[in-house]
C-alpha positions in Angstrom: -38.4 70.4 130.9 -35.2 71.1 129.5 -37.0 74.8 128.5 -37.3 75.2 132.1 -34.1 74.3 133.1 -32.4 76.6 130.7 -35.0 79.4 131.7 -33.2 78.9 135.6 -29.8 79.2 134.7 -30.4 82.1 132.6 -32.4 83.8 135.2 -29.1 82.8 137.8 -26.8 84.1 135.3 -28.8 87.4 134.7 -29.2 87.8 138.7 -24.9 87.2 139.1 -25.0 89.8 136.1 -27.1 92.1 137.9 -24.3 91.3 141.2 -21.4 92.1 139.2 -22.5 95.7 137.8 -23.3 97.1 140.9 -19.9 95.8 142.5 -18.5 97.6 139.2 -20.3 100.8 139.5 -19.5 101.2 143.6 -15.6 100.7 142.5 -16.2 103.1 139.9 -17.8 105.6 141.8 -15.2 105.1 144.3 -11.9 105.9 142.3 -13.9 108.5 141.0 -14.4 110.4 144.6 -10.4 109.4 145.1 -9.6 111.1 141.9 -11.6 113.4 141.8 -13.3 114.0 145.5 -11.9 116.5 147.7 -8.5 116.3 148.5 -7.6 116.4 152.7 -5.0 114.6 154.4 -6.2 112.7 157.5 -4.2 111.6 160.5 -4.9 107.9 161.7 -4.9 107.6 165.5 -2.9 104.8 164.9 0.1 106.8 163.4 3.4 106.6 165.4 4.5 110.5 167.2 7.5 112.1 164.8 8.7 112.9 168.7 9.5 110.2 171.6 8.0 111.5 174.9 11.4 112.8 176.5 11.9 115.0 173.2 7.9 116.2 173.6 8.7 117.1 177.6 12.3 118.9 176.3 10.1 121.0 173.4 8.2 121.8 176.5 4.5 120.5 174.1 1.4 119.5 176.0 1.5 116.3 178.1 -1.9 115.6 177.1 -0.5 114.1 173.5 0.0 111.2 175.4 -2.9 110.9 176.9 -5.0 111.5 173.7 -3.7 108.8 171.8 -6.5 107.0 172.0 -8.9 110.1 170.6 -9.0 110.1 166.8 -7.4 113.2 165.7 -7.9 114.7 161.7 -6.1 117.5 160.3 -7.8 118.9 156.9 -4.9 120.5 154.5 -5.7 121.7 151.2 -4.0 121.1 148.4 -3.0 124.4 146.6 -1.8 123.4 142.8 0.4 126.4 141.7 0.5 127.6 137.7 3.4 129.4 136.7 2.4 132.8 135.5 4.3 133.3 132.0 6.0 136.7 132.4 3.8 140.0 130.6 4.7 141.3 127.0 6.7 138.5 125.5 3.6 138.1 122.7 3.9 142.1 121.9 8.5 142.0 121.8 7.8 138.6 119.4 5.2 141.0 117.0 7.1 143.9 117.1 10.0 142.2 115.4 8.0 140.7 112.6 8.0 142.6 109.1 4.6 144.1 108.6 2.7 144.2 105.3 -0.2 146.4 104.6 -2.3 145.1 101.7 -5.2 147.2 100.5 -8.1 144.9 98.9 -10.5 146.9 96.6 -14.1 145.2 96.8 -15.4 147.0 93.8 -12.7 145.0 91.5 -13.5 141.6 93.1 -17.4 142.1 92.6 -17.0 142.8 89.0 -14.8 139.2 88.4 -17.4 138.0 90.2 -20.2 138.8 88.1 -18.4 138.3 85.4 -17.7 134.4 86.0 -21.2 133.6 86.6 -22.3 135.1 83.1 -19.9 132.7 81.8 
């Protein structure tokens, strides 16, 4: 009996587990598609007008704003990030004005002291 009873609540715990990873991974996979997902900016048809109607009737704009308030309306805008490009030829002006060294390595010399220390 008490075997059985044990057996139950392990099997509830394992199912609220079971629950509780899923509810993770959908929150995971949504910040993930907010981070990382496309990036657009949408209007919500419940957004107040920047413009009153006597201002949209002086900018002489459609009338039929008005009357599509009630029509969902999306905009899509990219995002554009923008790098700075570092300006050409600083690398080359910063080499120029270091002092340059030519040193000649002879092989031949370098085999020898090699052959030589392993005889040793």
């Amino acid at each position: 009996m008490d075997k059985d009873k044990r057996i139950e609540e392990l099997e509830k715990e394992n199912q609220q587990l079971h629950k509780k990873i899923e509810e993770l991974s959908e929150t995971i996979k949504l910040l993930n598609a907010r981070i990382f997902g496309k990036k657009t900016e949408k209007l919500d048809k419940n957004q107040l007008s920047f413009f009153s109607e006597a201002e949209l009737k002086e900018l002489d704009i459609d009338s039929d704003i008005s009357s599509k308030e009630n029509e969902e309306v999306e905009v899509e805008l990219r995002v554009v990030r923008h790098r700075k490009v570092k300006p050409r030829g600083q690398r080359a002006e910063f080499l120029d004005t270091l002092v340059q060294v030519d040193v000649v390595h002879d092989l031949e010399q370098k085999i020898v002291l090699i052959v030589m220390k392993n005889s040793l």
